[in-house]
C-alpha positions in Angstrom: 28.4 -15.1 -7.4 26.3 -11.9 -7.2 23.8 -11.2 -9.8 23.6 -7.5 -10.3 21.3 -7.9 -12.6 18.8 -9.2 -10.3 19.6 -6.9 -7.0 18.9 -4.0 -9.5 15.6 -5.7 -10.6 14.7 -6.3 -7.0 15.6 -2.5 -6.5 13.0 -1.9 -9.0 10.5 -4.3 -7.4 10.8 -1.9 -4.1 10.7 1.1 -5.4 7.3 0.0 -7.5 5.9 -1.1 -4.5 6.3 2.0 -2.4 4.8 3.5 -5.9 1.6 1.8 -5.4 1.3 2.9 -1.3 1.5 6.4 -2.6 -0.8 5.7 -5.0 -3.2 3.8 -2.6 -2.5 6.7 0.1 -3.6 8.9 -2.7 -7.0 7.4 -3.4 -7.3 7.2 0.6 -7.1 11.0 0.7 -9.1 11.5 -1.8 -12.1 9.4 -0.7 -11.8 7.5 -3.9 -11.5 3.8 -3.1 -14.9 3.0 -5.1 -14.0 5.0 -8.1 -14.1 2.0 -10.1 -16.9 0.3 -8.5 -16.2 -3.2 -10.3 -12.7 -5.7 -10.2 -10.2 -6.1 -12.0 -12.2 -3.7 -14.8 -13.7 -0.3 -13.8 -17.2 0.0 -15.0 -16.5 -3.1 -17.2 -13.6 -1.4 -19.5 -10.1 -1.8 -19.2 -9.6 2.0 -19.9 -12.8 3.4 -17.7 -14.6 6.3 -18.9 -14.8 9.8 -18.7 -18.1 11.0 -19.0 -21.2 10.1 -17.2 -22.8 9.5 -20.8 -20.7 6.5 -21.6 -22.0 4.8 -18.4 -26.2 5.7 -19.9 -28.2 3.4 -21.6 -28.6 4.2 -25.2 -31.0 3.0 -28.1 -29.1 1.7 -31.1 -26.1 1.2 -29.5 -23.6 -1.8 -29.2 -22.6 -2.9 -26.1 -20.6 -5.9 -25.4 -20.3 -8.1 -22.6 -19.3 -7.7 -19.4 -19.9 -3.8 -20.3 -21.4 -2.2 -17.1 -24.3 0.9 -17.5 -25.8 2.9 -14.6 -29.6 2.3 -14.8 -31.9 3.5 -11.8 -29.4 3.7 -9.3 -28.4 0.7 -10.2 -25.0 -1.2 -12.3 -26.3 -3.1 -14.7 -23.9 -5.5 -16.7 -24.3 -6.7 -19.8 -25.3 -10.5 -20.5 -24.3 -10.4 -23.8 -23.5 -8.8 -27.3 -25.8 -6.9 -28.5 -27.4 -4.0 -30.1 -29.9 -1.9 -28.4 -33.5 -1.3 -29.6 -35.5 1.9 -28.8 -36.6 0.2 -25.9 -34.1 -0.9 -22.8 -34.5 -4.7 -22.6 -33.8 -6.2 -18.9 -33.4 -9.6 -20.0 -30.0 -8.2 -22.0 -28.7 -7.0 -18.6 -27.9 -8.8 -15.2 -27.5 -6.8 -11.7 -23.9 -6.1 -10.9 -24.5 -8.5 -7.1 -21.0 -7.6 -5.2 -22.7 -4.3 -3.9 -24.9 -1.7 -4.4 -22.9 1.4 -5.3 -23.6 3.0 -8.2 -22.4 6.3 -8.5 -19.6 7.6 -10.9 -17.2 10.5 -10.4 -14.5 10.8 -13.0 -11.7 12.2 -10.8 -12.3 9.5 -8.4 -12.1 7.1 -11.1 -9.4 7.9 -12.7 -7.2 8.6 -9.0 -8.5 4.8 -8.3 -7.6 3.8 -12.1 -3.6 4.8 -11.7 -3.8 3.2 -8.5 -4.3 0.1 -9.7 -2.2 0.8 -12.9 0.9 1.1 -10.4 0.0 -1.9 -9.0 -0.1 -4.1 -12.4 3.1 -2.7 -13.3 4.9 -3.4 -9.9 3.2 -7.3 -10.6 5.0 -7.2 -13.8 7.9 -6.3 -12.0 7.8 -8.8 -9.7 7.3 -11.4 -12.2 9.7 -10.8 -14.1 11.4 -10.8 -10.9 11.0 -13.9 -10.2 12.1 -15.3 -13.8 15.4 -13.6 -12.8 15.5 -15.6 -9.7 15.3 -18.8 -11.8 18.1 -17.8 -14.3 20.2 -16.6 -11.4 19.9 -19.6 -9.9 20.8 -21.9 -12.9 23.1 -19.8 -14.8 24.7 -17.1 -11.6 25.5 -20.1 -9.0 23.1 -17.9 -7.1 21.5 -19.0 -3.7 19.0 -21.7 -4.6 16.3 -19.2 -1.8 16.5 -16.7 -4.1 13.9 -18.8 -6.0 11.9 -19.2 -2.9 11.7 -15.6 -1.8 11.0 -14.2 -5.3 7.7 -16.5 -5.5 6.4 -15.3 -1.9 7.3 -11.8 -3.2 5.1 -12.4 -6.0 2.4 -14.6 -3.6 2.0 -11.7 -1.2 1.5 -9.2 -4.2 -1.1 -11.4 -6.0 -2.5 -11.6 -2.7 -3.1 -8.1 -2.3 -4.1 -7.5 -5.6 -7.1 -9.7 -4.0 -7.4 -8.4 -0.9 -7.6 -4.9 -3.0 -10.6 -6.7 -4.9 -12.2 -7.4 -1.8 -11.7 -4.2 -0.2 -13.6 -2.8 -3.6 -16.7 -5.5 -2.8 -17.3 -5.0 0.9 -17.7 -0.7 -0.4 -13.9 -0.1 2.2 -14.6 -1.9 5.0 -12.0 -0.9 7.2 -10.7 -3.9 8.6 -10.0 -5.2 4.8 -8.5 -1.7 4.4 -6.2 -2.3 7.2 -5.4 -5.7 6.3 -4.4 -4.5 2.2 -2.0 -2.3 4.1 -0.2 -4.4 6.2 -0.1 -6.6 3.5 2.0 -3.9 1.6 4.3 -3.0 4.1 5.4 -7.1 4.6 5.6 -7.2 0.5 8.2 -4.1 1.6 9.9 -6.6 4.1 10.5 -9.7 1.9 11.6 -7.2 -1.2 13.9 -5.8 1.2 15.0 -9.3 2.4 15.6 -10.7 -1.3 17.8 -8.1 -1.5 19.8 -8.7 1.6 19.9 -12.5 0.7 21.3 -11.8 -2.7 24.2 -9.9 -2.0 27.2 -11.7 -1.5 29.0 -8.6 0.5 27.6 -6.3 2.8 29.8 -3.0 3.5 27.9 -1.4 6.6 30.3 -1.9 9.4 28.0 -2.4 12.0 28.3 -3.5 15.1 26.0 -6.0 17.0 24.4 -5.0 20.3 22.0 -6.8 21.4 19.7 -4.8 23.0 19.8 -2.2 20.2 18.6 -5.4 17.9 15.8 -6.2 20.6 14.4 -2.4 20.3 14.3 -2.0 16.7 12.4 -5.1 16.7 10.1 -3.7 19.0 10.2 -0.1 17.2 9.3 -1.6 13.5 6.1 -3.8 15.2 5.2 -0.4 17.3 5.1 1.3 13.3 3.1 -1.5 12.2 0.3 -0.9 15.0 0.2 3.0 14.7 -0.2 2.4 11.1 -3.4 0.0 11.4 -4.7 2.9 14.1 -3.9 5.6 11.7 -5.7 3.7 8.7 -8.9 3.4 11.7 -8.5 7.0 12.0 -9.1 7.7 8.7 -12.0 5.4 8.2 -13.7 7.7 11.7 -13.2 10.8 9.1 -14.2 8.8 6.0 -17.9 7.9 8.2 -18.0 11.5 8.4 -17.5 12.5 4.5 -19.8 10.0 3.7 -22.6 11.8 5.8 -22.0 14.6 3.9 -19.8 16.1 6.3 -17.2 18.4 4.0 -15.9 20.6 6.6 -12.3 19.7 6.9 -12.6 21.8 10.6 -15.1 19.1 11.9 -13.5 16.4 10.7 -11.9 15.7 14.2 -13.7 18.0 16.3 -15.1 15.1 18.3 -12.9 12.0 17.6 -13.3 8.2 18.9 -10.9 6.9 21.7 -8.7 5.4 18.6 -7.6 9.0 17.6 -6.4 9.9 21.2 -4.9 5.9 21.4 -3.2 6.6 17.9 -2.1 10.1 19.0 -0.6 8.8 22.6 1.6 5.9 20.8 3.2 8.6 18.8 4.7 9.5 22.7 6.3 6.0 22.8 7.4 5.0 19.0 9.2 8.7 19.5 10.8 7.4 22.8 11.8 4.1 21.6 13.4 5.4 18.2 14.9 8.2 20.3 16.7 5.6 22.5 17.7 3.7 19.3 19.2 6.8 18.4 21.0 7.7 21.4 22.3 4.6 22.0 24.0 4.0 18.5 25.5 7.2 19.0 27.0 6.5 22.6 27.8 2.9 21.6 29.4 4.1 18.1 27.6 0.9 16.4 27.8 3.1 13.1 24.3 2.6 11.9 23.0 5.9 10.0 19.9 4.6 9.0 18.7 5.4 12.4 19.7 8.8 11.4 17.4 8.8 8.9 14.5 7.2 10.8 14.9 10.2 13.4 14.0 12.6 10.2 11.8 10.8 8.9 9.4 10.7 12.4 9.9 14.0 13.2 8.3 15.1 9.5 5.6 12.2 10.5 4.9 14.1 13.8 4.9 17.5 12.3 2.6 16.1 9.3 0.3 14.7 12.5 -0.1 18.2 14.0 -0.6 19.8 10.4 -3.6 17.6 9.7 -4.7 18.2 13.8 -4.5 22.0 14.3 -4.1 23.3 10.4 -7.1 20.9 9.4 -5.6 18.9 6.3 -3.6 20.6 4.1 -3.5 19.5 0.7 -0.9 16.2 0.6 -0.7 15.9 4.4 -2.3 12.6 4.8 -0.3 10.5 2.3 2.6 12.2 3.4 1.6 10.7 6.6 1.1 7.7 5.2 3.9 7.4 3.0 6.7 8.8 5.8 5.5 5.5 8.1 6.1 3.1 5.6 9.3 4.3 4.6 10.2 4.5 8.4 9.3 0.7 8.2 11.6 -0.2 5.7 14.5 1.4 7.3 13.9 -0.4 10.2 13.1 -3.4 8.7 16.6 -2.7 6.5 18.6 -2.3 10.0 17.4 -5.4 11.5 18.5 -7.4 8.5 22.0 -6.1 9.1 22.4 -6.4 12.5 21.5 -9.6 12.3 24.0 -9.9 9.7 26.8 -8.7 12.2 24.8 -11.1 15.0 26.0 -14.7 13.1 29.2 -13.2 11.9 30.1 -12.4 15.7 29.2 -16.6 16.2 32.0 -17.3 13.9 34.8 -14.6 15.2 
């Protein structure tokens, strides 16, 4: 029995999950991954501040602990609660250890702030998820995996809530940058695959062939490479920001061998989609999603030459972003149902 209940829930689930890659594209673009320099707080509140001056020691004021200050440089965190005296005390405050970055800009906080505001709600979502999975199962007569794939949706997202923490406390290294994305994009997969395992019919008429069902295999791994080299792009233009290098125009005026690798594999994911295309076409295997994968690269590509020759327009990297990972999930979506038609065919 189908739970509709629960595939509109997990609907919901994917949706908030694509929420929080725009909103971690977002902070991406706008450089402002330590915007809230501490985790799971920012600068030790749970609604960070606006104004430099809340983040200054004062005399005769009450702080609490766990509340973080900017003192020489430095974060400071509280030890205790306590009231100031005219004097700052050092024994009242310990040394925020994870790093040394100590510098507050309120837009980048609050940018990093709805970030990870998106991502508590989509873990509320997938909570709640999961307690649908349980009823489903017990009161629906609903597929027993259910169960299974709801926890390792929730798994993979408390796992990146981590690896977000971590990415925070290394100050964006970009291998744990990498890593928080690709972790997104497979919390994308098994959303997309709880869905697919909870309906009971599936109306695409599509038909199997096999070596369509080989290359978009091969198509949705190629979007999962050019999507670590584009986040390695970005960190080779982030080096440069951080130098104080604001000219947009510069920004790739001399880039490393990953740009021109990152910009060559365009060439084949192009080809390989294009084939996919050509062939459900010639082969009449009536799978539009492909359609829509066509779209959605040529708008990637045309983003790519934007941010190349036009030097960044406003939006254009998360676009970029953003376009790639819904190009994953269609592919991912069209596996699922070729493979669908694949063990019916076994059966006919």
């Amino acid at each position: 029995m189908e739970n509709k209940t629960f595939i509109r829930w997990a609907k919901i689930s994917l949706v908030l999950i694509y929420l929080v890659i725009i909103a971690g594209a977002t902070v991406r673009m706008t450089g402002s991954g330590m915007g809230c320099p501490d985790w799971p707080k920012c600068f030790g509140y749970y609604i960070p501040p606006t104004q430099i001056e809340e983040l200054l020691w004062e005399p005769y004021h009450d702080y609490e602990k766990g509340q973080v200050i900017i003192k020489d440089s430095k974060l400071k965190v509280a030890n205790k609660d306590f009231t100031s005296n005219e004097m700052y005390q050092p024994s009242n405050w310990d040394e925020y250890t994870k790093h040394d970055y100590a510098e507050f800009n309120p837009y980048h906080t609050w940018v990093e702030y709805i970030n990870r505001l998106c991502g508590a709600l989509a873990g509320f979502a997938c909570f709640i998820l999961f307690v649908l999975s349980i009823i489903s199962v017990a009161f629906f007569k609903a597929k027993p995996k259910l169960i299974v794939w709801s926890a390792i949706v929730l798994f993979l997202l408390g796992f990146n809530a981590w690896l977000g923490a971590t990415v925070v406390f290394s100050v964006l290294n970009p291998v744990k940058i990498t890593t928080h994305m690709i972790a997104a994009l497979l919390n994308v997969a098994a959303l997309l695959y709880l869905i697919y395992i909870a309906k009971d019919k599936h109306t695409h008429q599509i038909k199997y062939d096999k070596t369509f069902y080989i290359f978009t295999w091969v198509a949705m791994l190629f979007s999962l490479i050019q999507i670590g080299l584009g986040t390695q792009v970005r960190q080779f233009i982030d080096v440069q920001t951080r130098s104080g290098i604001t000219d947009v125009s510069v920004w790739l005026a001399n880039p490393d061998i990953t740009f021109y690798i990152h910009r060559t594999f365009s060439f084949v994911i192009f080809f390989v989609n294009l084939y996919l295309f050509l062939r459900n076409k010639r082969l009449n295997l009536g799978n539009n999603k492909i359609n829509w994968i066509m779209l959605l690269l040529l708008l990637e590509i045309f983003t790519g030459i934007l941010m190349y020759y036009i030097h960044f327009p406003f939006g254009t990297q998360a676009t970029h972003l953003v376009l790639a990972a819904v190009m994953y999930g269609l592919q991912f979506a069209i596996i699922l149902e070729t493979r669908k038609n694949n063990l019916k065919s076994h059966f006919q």
